[in-house]
C-alpha positions as CSV (number, residue, x, y, z in Angstrom):
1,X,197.8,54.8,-57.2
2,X,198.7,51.3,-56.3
3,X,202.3,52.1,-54.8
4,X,200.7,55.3,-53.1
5,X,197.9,52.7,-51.6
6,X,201.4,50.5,-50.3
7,X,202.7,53.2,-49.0
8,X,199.9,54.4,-47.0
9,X,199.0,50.9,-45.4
10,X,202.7,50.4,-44.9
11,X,202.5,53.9,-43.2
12,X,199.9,53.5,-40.6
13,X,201.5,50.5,-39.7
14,X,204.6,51.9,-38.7
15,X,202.2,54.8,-36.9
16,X,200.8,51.3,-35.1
17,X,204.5,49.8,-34.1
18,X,205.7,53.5,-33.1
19,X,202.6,53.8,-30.4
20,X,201.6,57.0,-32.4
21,X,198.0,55.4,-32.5
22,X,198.5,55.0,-28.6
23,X,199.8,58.6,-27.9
24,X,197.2,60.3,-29.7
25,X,194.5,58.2,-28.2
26,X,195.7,59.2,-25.1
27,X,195.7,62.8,-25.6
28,X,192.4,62.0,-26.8
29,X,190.4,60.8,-23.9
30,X,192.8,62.6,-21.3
31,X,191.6,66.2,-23.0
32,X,188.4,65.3,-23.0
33,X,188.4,65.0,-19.3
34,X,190.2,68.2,-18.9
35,X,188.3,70.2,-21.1
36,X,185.1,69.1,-19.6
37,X,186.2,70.0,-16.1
38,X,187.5,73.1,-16.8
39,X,185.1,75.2,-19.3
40,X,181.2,75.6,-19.6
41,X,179.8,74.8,-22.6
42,X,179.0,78.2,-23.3
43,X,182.9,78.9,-23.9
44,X,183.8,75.6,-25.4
45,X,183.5,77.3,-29.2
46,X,185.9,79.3,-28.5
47,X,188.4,77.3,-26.7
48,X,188.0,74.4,-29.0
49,X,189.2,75.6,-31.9
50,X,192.5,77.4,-30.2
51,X,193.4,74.0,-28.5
52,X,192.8,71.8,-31.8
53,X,195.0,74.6,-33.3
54,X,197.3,73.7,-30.5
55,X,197.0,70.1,-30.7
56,X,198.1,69.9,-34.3
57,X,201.5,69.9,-33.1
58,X,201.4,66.3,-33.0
59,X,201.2,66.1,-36.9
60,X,204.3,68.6,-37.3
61,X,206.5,66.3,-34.7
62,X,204.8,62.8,-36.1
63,X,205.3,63.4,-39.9
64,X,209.0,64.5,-38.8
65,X,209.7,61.4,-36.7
66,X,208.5,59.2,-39.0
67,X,211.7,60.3,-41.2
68,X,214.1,60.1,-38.3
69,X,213.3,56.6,-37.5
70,X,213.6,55.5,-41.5
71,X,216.8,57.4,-41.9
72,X,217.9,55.2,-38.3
73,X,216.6,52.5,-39.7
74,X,218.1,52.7,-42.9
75,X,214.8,51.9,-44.9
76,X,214.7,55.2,-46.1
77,X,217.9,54.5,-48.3
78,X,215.9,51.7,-49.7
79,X,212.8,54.0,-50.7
80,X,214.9,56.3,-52.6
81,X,215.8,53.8,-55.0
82,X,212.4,52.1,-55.4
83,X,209.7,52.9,-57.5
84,X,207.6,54.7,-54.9
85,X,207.8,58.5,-56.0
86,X,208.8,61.4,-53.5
87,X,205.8,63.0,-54.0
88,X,203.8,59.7,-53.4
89,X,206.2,59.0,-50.3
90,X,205.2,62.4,-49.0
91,X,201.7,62.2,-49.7
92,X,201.1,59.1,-47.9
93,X,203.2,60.6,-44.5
94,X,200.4,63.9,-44.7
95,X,197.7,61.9,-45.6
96,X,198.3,59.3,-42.8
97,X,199.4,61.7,-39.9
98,X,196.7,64.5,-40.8
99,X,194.0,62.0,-40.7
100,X,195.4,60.7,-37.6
101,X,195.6,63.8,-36.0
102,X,192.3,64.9,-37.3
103,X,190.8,61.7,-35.5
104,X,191.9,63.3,-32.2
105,X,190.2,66.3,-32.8
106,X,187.4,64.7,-33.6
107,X,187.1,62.0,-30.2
108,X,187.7,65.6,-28.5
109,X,185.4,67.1,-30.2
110,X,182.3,64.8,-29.9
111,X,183.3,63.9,-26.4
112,X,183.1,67.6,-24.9
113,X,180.8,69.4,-27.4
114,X,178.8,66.2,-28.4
115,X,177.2,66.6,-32.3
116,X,176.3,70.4,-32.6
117,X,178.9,71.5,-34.6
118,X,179.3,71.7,-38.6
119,X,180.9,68.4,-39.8
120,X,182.2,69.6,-43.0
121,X,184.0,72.7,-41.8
122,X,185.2,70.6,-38.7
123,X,186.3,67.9,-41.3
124,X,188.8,70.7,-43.7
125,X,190.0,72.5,-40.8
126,X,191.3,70.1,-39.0
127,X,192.2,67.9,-41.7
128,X,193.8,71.0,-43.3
129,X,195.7,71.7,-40.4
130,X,197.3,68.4,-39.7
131,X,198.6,68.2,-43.1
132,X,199.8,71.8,-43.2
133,X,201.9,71.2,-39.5
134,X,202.8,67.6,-41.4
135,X,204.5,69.2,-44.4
136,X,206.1,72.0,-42.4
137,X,207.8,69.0,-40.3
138,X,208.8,67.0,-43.4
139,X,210.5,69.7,-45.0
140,X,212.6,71.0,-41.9
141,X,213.3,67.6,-40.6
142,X,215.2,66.4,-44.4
143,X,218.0,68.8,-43.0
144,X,218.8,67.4,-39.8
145,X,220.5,63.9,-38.6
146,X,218.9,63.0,-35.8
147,X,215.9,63.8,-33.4
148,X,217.9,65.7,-30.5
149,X,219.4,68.4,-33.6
150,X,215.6,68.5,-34.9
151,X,214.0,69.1,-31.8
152,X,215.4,72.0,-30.3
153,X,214.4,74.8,-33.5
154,X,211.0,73.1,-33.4
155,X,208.7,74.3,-30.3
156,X,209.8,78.0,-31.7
157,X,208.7,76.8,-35.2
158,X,205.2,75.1,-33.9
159,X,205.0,77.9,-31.1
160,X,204.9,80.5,-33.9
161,X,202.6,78.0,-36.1
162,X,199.5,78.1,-33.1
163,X,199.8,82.0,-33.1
164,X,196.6,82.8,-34.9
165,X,194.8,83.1,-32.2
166,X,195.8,85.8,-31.4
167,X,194.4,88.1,-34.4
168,X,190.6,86.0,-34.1
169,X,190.3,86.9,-30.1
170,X,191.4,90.6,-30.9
171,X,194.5,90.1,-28.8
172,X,196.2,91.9,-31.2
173,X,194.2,93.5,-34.6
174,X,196.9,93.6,-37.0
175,X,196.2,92.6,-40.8
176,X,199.5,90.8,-41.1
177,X,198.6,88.4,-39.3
178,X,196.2,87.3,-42.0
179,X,199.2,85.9,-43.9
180,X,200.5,83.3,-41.1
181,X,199.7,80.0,-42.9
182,X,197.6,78.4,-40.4
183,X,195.2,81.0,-40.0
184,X,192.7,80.0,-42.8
185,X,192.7,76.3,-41.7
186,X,192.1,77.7,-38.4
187,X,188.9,80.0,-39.4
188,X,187.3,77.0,-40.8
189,X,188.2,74.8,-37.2
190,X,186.1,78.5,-35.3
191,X,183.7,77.9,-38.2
192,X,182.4,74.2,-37.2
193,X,181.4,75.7,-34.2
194,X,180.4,79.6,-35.1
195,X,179.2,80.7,-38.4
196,X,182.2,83.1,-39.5
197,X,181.7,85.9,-42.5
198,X,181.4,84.9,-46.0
199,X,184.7,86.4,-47.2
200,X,186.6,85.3,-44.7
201,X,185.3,81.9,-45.5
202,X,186.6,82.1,-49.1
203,X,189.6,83.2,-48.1
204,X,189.6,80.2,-45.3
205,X,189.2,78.2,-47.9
206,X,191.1,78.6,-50.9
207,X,194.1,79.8,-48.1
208,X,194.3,76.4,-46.7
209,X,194.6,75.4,-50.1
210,X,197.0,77.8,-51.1
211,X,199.3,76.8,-48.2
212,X,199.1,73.4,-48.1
213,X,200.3,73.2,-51.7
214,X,203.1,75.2,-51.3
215,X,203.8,73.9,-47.9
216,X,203.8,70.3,-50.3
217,X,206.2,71.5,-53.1
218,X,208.6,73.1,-50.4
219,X,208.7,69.8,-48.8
220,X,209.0,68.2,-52.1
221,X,212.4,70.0,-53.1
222,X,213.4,69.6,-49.7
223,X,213.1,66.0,-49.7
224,X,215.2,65.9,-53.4
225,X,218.0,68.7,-52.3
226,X,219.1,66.7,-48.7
227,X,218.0,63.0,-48.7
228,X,217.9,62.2,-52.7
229,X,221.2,64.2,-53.6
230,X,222.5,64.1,-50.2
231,X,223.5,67.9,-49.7
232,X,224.8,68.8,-45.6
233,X,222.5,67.9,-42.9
234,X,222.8,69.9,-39.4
């Protein structure tokens, strides 16, 4: 618990140095502007969720760089050998960049829509999203050298991520859709701000769950196959 505490502090503070704090700040306040001037309140449950499920994005592409610079930097050589755990090295990067990405949501949130909407729901969904774009990015970005390589399979990757959207609007009805990982964390984002059905509810729940973890143990042997043993990078 101790080294994953280290870890975390030491985390955020790289966040500080790297302007992430900065960039998301500034997402923050510019998209509350934007999303006040363009929608009426009326149609901000609806659009909120979709653009938070939008926004997490961030997460996917700061978890990832956060890698990128330690393996530029050479530090990342050095956490291999110490006694920090991968699984504690990889908690702290979801637990730092969801929250940090969740905090965005949140300033968005409460700046547009003010306090009507359900904290706890708001709170998982978000939360839960962040960490699931977070792991997604930690896992892909293990197997490449450098940012540029990284970058250009990504936006299809994180495009394909935001897609749930289209099953809750009705855009396109088909069940499949159920199984695209964000979608439960997204159903309890729509639920913060309308009630949704009980079942899908459970299945919100224990899918965000569900995907997280596996999202977390793909990462995981990720993390052991191409930085620890040092298998081919792209």
């Amino acid at each position: 618990m101790n080294r994953l505490r280290a870890a975390m502090w030491l985390d955020m503070r790289l966040q500080f140095r790297n302007k992430l704090y900065h960039v998301t700040a500034f997402v923050a306040v510019t998209m509350v502007f934007v999303l006040r001037y363009l929608f009426d309140r009326e149609l901000l449950p609806d659009v909120l969720p979709m653009y938070f499920l939008g926004t997490q994005g961030l997460a996917y592409f700061f978890a990832a760089s956060m890698v990128i610079f330690e393996k530029s930097e050479r530090t990342l050589e050095c956490t291999i050998v110490s006694p920090l755990r991968t699984a504690e090295y990889l908690v702290s990067k979801v637990v730092t960049v969801g929250f940090l990405v969740a905090m965005e949501c949140l300033v968005v949130a409460l700046g547009v829509f003010g306090f009507g909407f359900q904290p706890v729901w708001f709170a998982l969904g978000t939360f839960g999203m962040g960490a699931l774009f977070a792991v997604v990015g930690l896992a892909l970005v293990v197997r490449y050298r450098d940012l540029p390589s990284f970058l250009m399979p990504s936006f299809l990757i994180v495009g394909i991520m935001g897609l749930p959207f289209i099953h809750y609007f009705k855009i396109w009805e088909n069940p499949i859709l159920y199984a695209m990982p964000t979608y439960p964390a997204f159903i309890l984002t729509a639920a913060a701000f309308r009630p949704q059905p009980a079942g899908l509810m459970a299945y919100a729940l224990i899918g965000t769950v569900a995907t997280v973890a596996v999202g977390f143990l793909w990462s995981r042997r990720a993390f052991q196959h191409y930085i620890i043993e040092g298998q081919g990078t792209a």
